[in-house]
DRENDO-1510 file (C-alpha; in Angstrom, 1 decimal, always signed):
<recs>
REC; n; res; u; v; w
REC; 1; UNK; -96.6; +122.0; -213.6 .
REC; 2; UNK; -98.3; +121.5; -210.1 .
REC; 3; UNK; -102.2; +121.2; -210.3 .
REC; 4; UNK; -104.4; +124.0; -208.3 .
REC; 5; UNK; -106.2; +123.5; -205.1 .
REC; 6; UNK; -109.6; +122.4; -206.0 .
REC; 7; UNK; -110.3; +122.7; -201.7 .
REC; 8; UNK; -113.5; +123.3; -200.9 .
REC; 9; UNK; -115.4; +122.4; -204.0 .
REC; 10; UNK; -116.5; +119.0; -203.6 .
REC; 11; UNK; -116.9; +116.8; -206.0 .
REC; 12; UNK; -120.6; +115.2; -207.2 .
REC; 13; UNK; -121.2; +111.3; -206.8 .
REC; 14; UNK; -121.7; +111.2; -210.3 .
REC; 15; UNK; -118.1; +112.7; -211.3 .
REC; 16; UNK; -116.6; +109.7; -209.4 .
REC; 17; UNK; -116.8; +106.6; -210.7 .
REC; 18; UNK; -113.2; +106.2; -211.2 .
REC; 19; UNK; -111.9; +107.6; -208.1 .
REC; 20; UNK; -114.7; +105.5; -205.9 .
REC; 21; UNK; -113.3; +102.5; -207.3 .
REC; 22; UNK; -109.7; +103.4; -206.8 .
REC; 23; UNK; -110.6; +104.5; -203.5 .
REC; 24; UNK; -112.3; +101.4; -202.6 .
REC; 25; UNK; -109.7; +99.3; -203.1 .
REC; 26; UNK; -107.3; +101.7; -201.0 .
REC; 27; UNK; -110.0; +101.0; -198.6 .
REC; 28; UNK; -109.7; +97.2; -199.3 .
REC; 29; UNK; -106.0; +97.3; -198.9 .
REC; 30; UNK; -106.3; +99.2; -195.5 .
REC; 31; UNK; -108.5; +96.5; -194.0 .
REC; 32; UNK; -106.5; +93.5; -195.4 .
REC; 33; UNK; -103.5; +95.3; -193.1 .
REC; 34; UNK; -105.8; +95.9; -190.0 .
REC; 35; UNK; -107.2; +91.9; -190.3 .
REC; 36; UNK; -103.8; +90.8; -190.4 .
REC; 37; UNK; -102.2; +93.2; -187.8 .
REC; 38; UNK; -105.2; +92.4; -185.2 .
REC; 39; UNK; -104.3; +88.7; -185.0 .
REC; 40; UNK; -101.1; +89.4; -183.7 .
REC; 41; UNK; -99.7; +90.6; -180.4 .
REC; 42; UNK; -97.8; +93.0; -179.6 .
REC; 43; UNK; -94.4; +91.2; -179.5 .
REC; 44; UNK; -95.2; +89.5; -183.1 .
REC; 45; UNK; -96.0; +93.1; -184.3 .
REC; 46; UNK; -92.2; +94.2; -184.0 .
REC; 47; UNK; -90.3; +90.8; -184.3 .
REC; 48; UNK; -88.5; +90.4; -187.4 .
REC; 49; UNK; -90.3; +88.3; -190.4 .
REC; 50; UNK; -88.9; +84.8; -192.0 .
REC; 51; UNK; -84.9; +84.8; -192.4 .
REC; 52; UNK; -84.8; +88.1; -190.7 .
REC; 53; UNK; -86.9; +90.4; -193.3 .
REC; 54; UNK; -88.2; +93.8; -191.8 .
REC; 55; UNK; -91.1; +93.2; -189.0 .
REC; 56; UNK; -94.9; +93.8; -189.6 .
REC; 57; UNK; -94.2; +97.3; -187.4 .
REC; 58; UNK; -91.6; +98.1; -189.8 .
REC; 59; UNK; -93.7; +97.9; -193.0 .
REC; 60; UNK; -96.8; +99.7; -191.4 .
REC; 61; UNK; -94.5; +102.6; -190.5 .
REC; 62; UNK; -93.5; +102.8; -193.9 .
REC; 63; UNK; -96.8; +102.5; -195.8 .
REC; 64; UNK; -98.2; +105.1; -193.5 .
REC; 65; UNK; -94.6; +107.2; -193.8 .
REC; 66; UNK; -94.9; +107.2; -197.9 .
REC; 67; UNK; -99.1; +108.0; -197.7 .
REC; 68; UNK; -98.8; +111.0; -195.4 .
REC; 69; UNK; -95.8; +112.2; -197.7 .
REC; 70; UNK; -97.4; +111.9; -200.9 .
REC; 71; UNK; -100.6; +112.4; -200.3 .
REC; 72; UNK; -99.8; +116.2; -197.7 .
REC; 73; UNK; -100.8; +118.6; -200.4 .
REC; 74; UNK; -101.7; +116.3; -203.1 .
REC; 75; UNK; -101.9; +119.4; -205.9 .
REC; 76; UNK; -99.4; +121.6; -204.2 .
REC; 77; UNK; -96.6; +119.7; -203.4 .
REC; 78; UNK; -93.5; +117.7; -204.4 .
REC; 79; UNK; -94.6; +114.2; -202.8 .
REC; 80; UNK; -91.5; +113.4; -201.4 .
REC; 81; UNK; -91.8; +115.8; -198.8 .
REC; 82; UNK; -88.4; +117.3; -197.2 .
REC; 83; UNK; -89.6; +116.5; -193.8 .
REC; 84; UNK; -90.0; +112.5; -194.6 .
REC; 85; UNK; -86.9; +109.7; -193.4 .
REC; 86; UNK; -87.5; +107.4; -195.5 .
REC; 87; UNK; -84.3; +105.8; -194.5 .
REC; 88; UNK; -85.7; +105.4; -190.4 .
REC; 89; UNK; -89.0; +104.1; -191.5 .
REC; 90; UNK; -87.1; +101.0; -192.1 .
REC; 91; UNK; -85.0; +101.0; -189.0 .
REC; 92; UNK; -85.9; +98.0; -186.2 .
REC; 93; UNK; -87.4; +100.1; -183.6 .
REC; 94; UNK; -89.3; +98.1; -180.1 .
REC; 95; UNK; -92.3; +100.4; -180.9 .
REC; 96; UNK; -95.6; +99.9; -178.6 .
REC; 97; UNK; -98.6; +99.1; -180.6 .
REC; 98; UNK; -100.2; +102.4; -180.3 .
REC; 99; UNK; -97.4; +104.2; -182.4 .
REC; 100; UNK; -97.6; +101.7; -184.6 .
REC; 101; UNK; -100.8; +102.3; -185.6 .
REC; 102; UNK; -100.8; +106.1; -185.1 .
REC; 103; UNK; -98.2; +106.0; -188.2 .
REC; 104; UNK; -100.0; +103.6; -189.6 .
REC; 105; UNK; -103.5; +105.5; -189.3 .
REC; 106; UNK; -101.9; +108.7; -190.3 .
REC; 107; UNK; -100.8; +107.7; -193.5 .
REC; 108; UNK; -104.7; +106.5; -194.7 .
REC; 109; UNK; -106.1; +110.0; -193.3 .
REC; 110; UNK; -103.9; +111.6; -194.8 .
REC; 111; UNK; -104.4; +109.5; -198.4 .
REC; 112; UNK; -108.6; +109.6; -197.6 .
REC; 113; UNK; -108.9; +113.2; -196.6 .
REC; 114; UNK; -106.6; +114.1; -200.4 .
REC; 115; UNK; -109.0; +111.7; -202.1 .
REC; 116; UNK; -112.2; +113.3; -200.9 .
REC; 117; UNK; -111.4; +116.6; -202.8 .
REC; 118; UNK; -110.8; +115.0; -206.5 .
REC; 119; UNK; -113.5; +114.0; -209.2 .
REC; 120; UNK; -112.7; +112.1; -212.2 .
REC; 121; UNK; -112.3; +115.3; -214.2 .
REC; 122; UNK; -108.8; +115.7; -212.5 .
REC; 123; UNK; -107.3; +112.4; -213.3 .
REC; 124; UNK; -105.6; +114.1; -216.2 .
REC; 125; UNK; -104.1; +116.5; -214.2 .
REC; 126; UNK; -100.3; +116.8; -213.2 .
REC; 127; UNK; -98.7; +116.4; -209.9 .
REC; 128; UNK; -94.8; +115.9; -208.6 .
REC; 129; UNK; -92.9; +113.3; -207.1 .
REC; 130; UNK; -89.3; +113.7; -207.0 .
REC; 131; UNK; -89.5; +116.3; -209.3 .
REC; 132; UNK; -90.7; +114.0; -212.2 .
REC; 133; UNK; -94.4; +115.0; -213.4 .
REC; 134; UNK; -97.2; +112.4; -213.3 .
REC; 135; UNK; -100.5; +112.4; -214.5 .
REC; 136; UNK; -102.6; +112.2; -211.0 .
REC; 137; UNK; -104.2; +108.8; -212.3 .
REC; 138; UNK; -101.1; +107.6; -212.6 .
REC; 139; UNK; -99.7; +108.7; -209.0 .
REC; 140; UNK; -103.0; +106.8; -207.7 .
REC; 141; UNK; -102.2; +103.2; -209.4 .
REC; 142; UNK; -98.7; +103.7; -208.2 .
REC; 143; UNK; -99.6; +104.8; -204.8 .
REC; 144; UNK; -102.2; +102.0; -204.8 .
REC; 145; UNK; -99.5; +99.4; -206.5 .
REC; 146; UNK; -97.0; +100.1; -203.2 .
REC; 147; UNK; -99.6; +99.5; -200.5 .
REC; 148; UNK; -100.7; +96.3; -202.0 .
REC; 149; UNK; -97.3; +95.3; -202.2 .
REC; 150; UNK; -96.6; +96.4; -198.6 .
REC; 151; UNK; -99.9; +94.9; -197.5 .
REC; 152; UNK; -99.1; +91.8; -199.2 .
REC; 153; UNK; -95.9; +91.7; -197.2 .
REC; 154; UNK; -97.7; +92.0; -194.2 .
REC; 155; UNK; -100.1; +89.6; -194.6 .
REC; 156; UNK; -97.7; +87.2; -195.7 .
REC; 157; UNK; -95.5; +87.5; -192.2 .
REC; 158; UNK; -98.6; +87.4; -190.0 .
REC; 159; UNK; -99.6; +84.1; -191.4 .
REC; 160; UNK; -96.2; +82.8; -191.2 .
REC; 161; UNK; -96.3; +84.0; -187.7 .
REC; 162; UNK; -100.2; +82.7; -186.8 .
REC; 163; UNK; -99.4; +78.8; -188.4 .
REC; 164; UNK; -102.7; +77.1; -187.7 .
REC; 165; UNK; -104.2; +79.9; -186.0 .
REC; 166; UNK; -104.6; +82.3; -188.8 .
REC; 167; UNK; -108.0; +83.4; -189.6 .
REC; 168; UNK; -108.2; +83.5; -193.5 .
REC; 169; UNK; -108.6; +86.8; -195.4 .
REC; 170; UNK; -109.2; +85.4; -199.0 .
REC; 171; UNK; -111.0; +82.0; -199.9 .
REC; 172; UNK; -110.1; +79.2; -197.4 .
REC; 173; UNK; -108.3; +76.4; -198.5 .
REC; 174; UNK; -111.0; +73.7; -199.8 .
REC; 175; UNK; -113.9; +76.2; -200.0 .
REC; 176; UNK; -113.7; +77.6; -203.7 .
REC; 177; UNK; -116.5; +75.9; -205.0 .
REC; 178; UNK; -118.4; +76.5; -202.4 .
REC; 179; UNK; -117.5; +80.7; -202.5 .
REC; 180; UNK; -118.2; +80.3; -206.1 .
REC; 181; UNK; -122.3; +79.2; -205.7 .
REC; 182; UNK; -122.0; +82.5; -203.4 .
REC; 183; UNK; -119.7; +84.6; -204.4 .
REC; 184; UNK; -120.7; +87.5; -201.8 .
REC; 185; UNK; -116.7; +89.7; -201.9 .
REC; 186; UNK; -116.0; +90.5; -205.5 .
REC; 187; UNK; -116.3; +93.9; -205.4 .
REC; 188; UNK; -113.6; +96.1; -203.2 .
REC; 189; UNK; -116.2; +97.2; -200.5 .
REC; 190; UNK; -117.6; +93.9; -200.2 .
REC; 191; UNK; -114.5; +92.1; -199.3 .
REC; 192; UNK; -113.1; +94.7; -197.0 .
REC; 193; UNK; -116.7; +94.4; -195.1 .
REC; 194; UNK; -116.2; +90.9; -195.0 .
REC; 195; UNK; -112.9; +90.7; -193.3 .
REC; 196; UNK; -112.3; +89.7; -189.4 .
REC; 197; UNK; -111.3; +92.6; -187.4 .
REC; 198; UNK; -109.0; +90.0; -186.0 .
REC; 199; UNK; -108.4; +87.9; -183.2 .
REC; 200; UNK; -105.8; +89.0; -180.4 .
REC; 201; UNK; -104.6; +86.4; -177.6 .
REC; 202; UNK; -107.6; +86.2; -175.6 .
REC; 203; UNK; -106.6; +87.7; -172.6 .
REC; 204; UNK; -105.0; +91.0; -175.1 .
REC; 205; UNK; -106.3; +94.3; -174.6 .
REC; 206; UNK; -105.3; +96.4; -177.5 .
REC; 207; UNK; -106.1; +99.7; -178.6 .
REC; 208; UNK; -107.2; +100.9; -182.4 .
REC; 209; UNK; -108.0; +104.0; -184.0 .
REC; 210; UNK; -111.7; +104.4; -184.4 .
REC; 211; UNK; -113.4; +105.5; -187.8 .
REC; 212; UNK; -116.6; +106.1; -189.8 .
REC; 213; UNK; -118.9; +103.1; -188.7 .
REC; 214; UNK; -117.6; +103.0; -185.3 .
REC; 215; UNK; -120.2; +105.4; -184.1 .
REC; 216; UNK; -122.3; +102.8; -182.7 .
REC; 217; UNK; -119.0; +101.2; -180.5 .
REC; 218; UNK; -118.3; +105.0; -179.5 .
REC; 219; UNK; -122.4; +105.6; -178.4 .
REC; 220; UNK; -121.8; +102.4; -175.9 .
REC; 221; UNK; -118.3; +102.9; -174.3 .
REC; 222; UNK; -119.1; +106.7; -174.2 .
REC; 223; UNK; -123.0; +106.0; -172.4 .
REC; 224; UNK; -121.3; +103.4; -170.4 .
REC; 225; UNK; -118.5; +105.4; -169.3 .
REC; 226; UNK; -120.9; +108.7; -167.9 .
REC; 227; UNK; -123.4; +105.9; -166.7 .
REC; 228; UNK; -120.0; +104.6; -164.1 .
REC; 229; UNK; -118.7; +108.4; -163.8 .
REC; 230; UNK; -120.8; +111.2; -164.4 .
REC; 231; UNK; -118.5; +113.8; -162.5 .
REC; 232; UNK; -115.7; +113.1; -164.4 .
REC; 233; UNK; -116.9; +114.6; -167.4 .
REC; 234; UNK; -118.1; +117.5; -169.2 .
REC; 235; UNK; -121.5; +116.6; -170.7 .
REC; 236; UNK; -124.2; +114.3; -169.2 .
REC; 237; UNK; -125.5; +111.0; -169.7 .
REC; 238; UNK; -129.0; +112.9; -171.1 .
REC; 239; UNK; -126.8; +114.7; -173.4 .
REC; 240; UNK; -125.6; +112.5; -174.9 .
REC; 241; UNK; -128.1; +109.9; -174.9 .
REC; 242; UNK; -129.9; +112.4; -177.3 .
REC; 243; UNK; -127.4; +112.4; -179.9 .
REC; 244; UNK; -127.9; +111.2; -183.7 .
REC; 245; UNK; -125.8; +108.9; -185.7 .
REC; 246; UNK; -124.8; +112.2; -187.1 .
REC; 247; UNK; -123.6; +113.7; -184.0 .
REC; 248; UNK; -121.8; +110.4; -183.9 .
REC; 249; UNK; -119.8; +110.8; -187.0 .
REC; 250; UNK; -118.9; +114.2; -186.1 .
REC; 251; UNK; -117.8; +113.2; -182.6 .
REC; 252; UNK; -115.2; +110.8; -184.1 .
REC; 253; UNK; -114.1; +113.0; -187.1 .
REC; 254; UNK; -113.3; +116.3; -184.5 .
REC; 255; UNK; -109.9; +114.7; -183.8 .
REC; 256; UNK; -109.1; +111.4; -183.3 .
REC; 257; UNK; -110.6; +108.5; -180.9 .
REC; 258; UNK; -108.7; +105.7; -180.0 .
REC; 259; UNK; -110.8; +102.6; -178.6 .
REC; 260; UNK; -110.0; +100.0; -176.1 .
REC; 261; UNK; -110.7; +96.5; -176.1 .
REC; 262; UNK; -110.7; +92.8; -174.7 .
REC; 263; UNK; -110.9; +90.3; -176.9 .
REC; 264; UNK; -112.8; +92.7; -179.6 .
REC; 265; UNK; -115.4; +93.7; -176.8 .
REC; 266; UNK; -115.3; +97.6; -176.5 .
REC; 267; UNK; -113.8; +98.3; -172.5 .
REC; 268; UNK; -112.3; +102.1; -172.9 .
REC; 269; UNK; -111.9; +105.3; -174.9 .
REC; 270; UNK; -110.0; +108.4; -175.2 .
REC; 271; UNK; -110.1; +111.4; -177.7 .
REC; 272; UNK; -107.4; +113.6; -178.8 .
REC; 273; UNK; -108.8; +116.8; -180.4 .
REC; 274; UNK; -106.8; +120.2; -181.4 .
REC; 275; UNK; -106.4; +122.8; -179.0 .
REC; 276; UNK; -108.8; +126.0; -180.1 .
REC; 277; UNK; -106.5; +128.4; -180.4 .
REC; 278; UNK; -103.1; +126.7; -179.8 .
REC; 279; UNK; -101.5; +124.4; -182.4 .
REC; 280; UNK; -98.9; +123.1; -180.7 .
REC; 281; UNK; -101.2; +121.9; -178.3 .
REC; 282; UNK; -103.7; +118.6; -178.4 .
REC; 283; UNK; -106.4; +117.9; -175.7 .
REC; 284; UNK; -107.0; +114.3; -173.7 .
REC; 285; UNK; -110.6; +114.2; -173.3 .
REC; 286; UNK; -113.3; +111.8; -172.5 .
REC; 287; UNK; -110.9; +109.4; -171.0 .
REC; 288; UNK; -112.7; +106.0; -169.3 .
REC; 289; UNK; -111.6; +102.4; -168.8 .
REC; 290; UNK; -113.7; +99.9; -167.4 .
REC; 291; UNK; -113.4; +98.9; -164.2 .
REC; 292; UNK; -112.8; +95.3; -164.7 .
REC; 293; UNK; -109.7; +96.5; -166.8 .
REC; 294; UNK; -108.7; +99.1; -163.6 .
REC; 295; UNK; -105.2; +98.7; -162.6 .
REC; 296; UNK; -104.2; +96.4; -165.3 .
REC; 297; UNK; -102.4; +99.3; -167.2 .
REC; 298; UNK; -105.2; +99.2; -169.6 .
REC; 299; UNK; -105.6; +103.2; -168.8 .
REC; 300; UNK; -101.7; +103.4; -170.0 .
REC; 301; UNK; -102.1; +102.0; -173.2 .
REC; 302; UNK; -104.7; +104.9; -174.0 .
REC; 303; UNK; -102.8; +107.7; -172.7 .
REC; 304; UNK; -99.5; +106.3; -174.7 .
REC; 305; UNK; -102.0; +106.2; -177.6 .
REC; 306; UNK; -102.7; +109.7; -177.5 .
REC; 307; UNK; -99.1; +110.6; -177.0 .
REC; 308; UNK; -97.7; +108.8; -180.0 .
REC; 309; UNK; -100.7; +110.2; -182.1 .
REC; 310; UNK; -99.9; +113.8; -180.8 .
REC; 311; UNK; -96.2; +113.4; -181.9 .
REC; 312; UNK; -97.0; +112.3; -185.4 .
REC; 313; UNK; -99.4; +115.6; -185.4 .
REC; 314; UNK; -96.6; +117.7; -183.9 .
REC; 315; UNK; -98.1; +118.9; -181.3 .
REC; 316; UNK; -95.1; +119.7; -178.7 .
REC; 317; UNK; -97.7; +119.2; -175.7 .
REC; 318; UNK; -100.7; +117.2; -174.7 .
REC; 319; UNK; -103.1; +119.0; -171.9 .
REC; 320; UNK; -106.1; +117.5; -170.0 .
REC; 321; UNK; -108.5; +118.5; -167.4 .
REC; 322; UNK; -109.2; +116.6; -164.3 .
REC; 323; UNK; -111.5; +117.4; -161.4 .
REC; 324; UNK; -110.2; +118.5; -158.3 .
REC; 325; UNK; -111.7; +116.1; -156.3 .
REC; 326; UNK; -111.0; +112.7; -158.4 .
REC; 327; UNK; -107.2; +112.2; -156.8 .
REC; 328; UNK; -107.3; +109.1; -158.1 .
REC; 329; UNK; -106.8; +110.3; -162.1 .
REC; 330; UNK; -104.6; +112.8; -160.7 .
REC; 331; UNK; -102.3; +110.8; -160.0 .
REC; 332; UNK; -102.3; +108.1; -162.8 .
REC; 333; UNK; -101.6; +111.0; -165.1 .
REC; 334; UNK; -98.7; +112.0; -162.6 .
REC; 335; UNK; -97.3; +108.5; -163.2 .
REC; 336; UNK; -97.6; +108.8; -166.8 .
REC; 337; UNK; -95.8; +112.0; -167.1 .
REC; 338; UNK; -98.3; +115.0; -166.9 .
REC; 339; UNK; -97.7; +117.6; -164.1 .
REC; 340; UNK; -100.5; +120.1; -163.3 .
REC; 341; UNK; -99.6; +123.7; -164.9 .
REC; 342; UNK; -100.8; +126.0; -162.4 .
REC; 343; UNK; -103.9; +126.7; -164.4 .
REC; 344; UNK; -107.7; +126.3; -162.7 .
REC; 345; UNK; -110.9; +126.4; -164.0 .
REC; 346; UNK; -114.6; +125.8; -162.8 .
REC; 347; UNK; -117.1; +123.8; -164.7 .
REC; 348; UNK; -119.9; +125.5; -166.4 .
REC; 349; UNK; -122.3; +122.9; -165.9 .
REC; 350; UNK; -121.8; +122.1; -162.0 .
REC; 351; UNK; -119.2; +124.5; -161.0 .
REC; 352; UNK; -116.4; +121.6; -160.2 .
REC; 353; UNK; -112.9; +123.1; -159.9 .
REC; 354; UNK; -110.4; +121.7; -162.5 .
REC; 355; UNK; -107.2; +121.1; -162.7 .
REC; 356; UNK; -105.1; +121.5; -166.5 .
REC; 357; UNK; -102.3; +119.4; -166.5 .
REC; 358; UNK; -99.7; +118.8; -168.9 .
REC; 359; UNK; -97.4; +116.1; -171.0 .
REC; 360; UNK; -94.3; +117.3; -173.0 .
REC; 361; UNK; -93.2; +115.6; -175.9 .
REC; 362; UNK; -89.7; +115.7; -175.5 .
REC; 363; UNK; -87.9; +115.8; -179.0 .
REC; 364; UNK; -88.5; +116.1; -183.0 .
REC; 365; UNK; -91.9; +114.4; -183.9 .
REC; 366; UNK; -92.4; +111.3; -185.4 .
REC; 367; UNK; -91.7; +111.7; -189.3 .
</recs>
């Protein structure tokens, strides 16, 4: 028997003690794979591992594939969903790293947001995988078993890849009895805390998903980017001097905000957020690169960010507004596929003319 929805009801600190700890070492797991997956670039990301095993792209595709299909309507739902390929989540595929960690990301949202609604008085409670009944505690340890066997994996095939360069995640070699008189990562939040966001070649400019904790990395790129353009947004450099670390955290968590950076210094942002009234449609907004990273396709790797992250939402459009008089983003987003859609609009705060303009994702979404 499915368990009941339990949404909206949440759950009291002191009703979690197991589920915190299970979820923190989800949580551990998830950082082990981003530390590993941010030494790399982007053509180690999707070559294959040692005597041809799947790549590092191939594995994160389908850790996030089996975490958004289990964990989609936890209580409600078979967790095999009919809408998964399992079988193309292991298919080679010369993926850009923005799609792989928009599958990647998905899947941990996905697995975080199901957590979030459960206390330690469901664990007793039944779900369904392939038709066979569990016990939700036990769906957890095997959920949690497969991602630190994946992760493993991963970890494994970047160090192969790194050699000498690899930054360690664990105890160094030679430094155990020194971790020992300081042993500062035993617990599951402590060690994910502790991990390197990783290294990328020095001259890489990557992109990542941003989360909870990033809000003071979104306050500067955001301050800096109104401070370089004020026209070409919405709000004002006041504004949003003014907000809180709350306004922050809500900022990130009203869709999802994908950071760019140079060597792990923050140099862009863009946010995707739901369309108001229109589900098949996701936003652009609050799009700005800096200008030393101008013209170096930097400003591409955000929009194809947005784009792969729209077609794992299923959205079967992306829309943005640009000012009428900034030809410049005009056409960049002509180059990268959007063409305007007829539809003006003025500005309420200045009375700017704007111009919507449109991407179409072409085929099925990503699974």
């Amino acid at each position: 028997m499915k368990a009941t929805s339990r949404a909206g009801r949440p759950p009291s600190a002191a009703t979690r003690t197991i589920l915190s700890s299970i979820e923190a070492e989800f949580r551990r797991y998830q950082a082990l794979g981003d530390a590993a997956m941010g030494q790399l670039g982007d053509a180690e990301l999707v070559a294959a591992g040692p005597h041809g095993a799947n790549s590092i792209a191939i594995i994160a595709r389908h850790i996030g594939g089996n975490l958004a299909s289990r964990f989609t309507d936890f209580l409600t739902s078979d967790g095999e969903k009919p809408w998964r390929k399992r079988d193309e989540e292991f298919e080679p595929r010369n993926a850009a790293r923005a799609e792989i960690v928009a599958h990647w990301e998905k899947g941990w949202q996905i697995l975080f947001a199901s957590l979030s609604d459960l206390s330690d008085s469901d664990l007793d409670r039944s779900v369904v995988i392939r038709g066979q009944e569990l016990a939700i505690h036990d769906a957890l340890h095997r959920a949690l078993a497969h991602v630190s066997y994946h992760v493993g994996q991963i970890v494994y095939v970047a160090k192969a890849m790194k050699g000498s360069d690899w930054r360690y995640l664990s105890i160094p070699p030679g430094q155990s009895e020194a971790y020992n008189r300081n042993p500062t990562r035993e617990r599951a939040e402590s060690h994910a805390a502790h991990l390197p966001a990783g290294a990328p070649p020095a001259d890489s400019v990557t992109v990542r998903q941003a989360r909870l904790g990033d809000e003071a990395v979104i306050r500067h790129v955001r301050l800096a980017a109104l401070a370089d353009s004020p026209i070409a947004f919405e709000s004002t450099l006041e504004r949003e001097q003014n907000r809180t670390d709350a306004d922050w955290s809500r900022w990130i968590t009203r869709g999802t905000v994908f950071v760019l950076e140079r060597a792990g210094e923050p140099m862009g942002l863009v946010a995707a957020v739901p369309h108001d009234s229109d589900n098949a449609s996701v936003f652009l907004v609050s799009m700005w690169v800096h200008p030393e990273l101008r013209g170096a396709r930097a400003a591409d790797q955000l929009v194809a960010a947005v784009i792969a992250w729209a077609k794992t939402s299923g959205a079967a459009q992306v829309l943005l507004h640009v000012t009428e008089p900034n030809v410049r983003a005009r056409r960049f987003y002509e180059r990268t596929g959007f063409r305007a859609t007829g539809l003006d609009f003025i500005r309420k705060r200045d009375g700017l003319a704007e111009i919507e303009m449109a991407y179409s994702l072409a085929g099925p979404p990503g699974a």
